[in-house]
C-alpha positions as CSV (number, residue, x, y, z in Angstrom):
1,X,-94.8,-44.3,161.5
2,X,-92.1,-43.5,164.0
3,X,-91.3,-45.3,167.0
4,X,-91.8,-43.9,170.3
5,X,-89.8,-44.9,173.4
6,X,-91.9,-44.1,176.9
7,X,-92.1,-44.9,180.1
8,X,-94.4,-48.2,180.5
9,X,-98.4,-47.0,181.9
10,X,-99.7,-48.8,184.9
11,X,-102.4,-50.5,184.6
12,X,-103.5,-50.2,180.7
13,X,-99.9,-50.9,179.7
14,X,-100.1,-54.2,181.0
15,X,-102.6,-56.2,179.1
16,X,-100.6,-55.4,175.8
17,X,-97.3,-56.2,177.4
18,X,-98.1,-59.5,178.8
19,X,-99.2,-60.4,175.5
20,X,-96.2,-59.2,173.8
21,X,-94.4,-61.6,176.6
22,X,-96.3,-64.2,175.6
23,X,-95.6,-63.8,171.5
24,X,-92.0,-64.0,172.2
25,X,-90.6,-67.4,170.5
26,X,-87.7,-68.2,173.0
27,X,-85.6,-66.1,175.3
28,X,-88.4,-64.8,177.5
29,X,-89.8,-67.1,180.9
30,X,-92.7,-65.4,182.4
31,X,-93.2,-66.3,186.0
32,X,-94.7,-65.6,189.5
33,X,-92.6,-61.6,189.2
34,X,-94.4,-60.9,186.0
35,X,-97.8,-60.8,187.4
36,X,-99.7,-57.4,187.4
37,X,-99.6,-57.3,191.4
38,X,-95.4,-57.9,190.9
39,X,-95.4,-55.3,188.2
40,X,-96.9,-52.8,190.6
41,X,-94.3,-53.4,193.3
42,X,-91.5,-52.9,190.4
43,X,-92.8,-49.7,189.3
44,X,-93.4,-48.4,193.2
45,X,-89.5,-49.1,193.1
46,X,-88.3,-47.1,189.4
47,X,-91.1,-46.6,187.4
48,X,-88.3,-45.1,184.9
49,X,-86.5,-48.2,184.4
50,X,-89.3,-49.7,182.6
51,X,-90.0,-48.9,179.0
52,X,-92.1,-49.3,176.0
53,X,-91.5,-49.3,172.3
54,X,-94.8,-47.7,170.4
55,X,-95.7,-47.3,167.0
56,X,-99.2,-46.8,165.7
57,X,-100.6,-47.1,169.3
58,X,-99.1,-50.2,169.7
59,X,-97.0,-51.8,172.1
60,X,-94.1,-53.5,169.8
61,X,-91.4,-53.5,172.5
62,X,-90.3,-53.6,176.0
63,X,-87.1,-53.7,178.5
64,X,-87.3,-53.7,182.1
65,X,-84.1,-52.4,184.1
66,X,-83.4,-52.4,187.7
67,X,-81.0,-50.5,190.0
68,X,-80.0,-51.5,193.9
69,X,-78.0,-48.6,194.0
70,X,-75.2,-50.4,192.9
71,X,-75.8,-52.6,190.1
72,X,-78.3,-52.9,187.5
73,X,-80.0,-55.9,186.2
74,X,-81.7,-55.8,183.1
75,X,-85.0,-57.9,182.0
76,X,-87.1,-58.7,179.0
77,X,-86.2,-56.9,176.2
78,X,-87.9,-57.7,173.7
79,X,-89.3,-56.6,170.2
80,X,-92.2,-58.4,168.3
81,X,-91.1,-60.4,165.5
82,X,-92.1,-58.0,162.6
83,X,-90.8,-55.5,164.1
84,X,-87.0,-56.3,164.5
85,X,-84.0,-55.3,162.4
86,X,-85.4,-52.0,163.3
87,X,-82.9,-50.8,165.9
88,X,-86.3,-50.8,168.2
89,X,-84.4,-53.1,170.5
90,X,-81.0,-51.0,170.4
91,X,-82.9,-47.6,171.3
92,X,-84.6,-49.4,174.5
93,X,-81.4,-50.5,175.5
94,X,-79.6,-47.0,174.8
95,X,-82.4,-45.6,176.8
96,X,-82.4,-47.8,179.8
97,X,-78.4,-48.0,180.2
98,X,-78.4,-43.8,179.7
99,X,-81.0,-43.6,182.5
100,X,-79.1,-46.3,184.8
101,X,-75.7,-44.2,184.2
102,X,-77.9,-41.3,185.5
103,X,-78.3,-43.4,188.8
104,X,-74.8,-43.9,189.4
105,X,-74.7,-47.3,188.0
106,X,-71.5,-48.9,187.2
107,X,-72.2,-52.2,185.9
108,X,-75.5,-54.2,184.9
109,X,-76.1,-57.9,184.3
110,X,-78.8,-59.7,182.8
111,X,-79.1,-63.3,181.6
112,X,-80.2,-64.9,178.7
113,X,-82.2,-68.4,178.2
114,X,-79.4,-71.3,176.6
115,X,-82.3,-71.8,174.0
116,X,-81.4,-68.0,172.9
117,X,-78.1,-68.2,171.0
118,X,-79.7,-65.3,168.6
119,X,-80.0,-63.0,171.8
120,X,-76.4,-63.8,173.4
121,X,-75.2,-62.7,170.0
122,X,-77.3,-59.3,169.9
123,X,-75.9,-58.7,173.5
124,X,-72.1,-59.7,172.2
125,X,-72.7,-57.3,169.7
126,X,-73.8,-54.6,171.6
127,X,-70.8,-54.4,174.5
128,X,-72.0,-57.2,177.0
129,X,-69.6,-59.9,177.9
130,X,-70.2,-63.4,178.5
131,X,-69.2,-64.4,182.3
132,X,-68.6,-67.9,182.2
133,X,-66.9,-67.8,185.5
134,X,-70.0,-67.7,187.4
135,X,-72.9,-69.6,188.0
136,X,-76.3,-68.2,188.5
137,X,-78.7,-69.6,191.5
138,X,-82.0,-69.0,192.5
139,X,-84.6,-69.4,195.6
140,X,-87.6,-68.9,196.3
141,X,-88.8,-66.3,199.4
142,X,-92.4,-66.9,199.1
C-alpha cells in the first residue's frame, strides 16, 4: 500500500497516536502537553502543522511543528518500528518544513533525547545542525 501524508483528525486521531507515542523505544517523553485537552489547544493554534503518516488505515507516523511567527519548533516525529527505512519519516519532515517555509519561517529547532544518538544522526543527515553553544531550560507555568 502507499503511504499517505494528512493532516492529523481531532478527536479519532488521537487514540492511535498516543499509542504510537507510547510504542516508540527511546527519543520520545510524553508529558502534561501531550494530553488530548493540550492537543486541542495545539491544533486551535495550526492544525496544519501536525501530521500523520497512513498506510492501510493505519496510523504509522507523526510529526508535530510549530510556528510563533518567527521560529518553528518541531516535535515527535516519529515512525513505528516496522515501518522505518521507508523514507516515511523524511516525507513528514519535507512536508512540515515546506508548510513552515509557507509561513514565513526562517529557522526551526527541535531537540532530541541524549538516549537518541540514532535520531541526532537522522537529523545530521538531513540538514540540522547540532548547537552545542546553548543550553536548553525549562519551567513550569501551571
Amino acid at each position: 500500500m502507499t503511504v499517505q501524508i494528512r493532516e492529523f483528525c481531532f478527536p479519532e486521531d488521537f487514540p492511535p497516536v498516543e499509542n504510537l507515542w507510547n510504542s516508540i523505544e527511546k527519543g520520545v517523553s510524553l508529558g502534561r502537553s501531550d494530553t488530548s485537552k493540550e492537543i486541542q489547544k495545539k491544533l486551535d493554534r495550526d492544525p496544519d502543522l501536525f501530521l500523520v503518516a497512513e498506510e492501510n488505515g493505519q496510523i504509522i507516523g507523526t510529526v508535530i511543528g510549530g510556528f510563533d511567527g518567527r521560529r518553528g519548533l518541531i516535535y515527535h516525529l516519529v515512525v513505528a518500528a516496522s515501518f522505518r527505512g521507508r523514507e516515511i519519516g523524511s516525507r513528514l519532515m519535507n512536508k512540515l518544513e515546506a508548510r513552515l517555509r509557507s509561513k514565513g519561517c526562517l529557522r526551526c529547532y527541535l531537540m532530541v533525547t541524549k538516549d537518541n544518538p540514532e535520531g541526532m544522526l537522522y537529523y545530521e543527515n538531513h540538514g540540522w545542525e547540532r548547537m552545542d553553544f546553548v543550553m536548553p531550560f525549562a519551567k513550569n507555568l501551571v
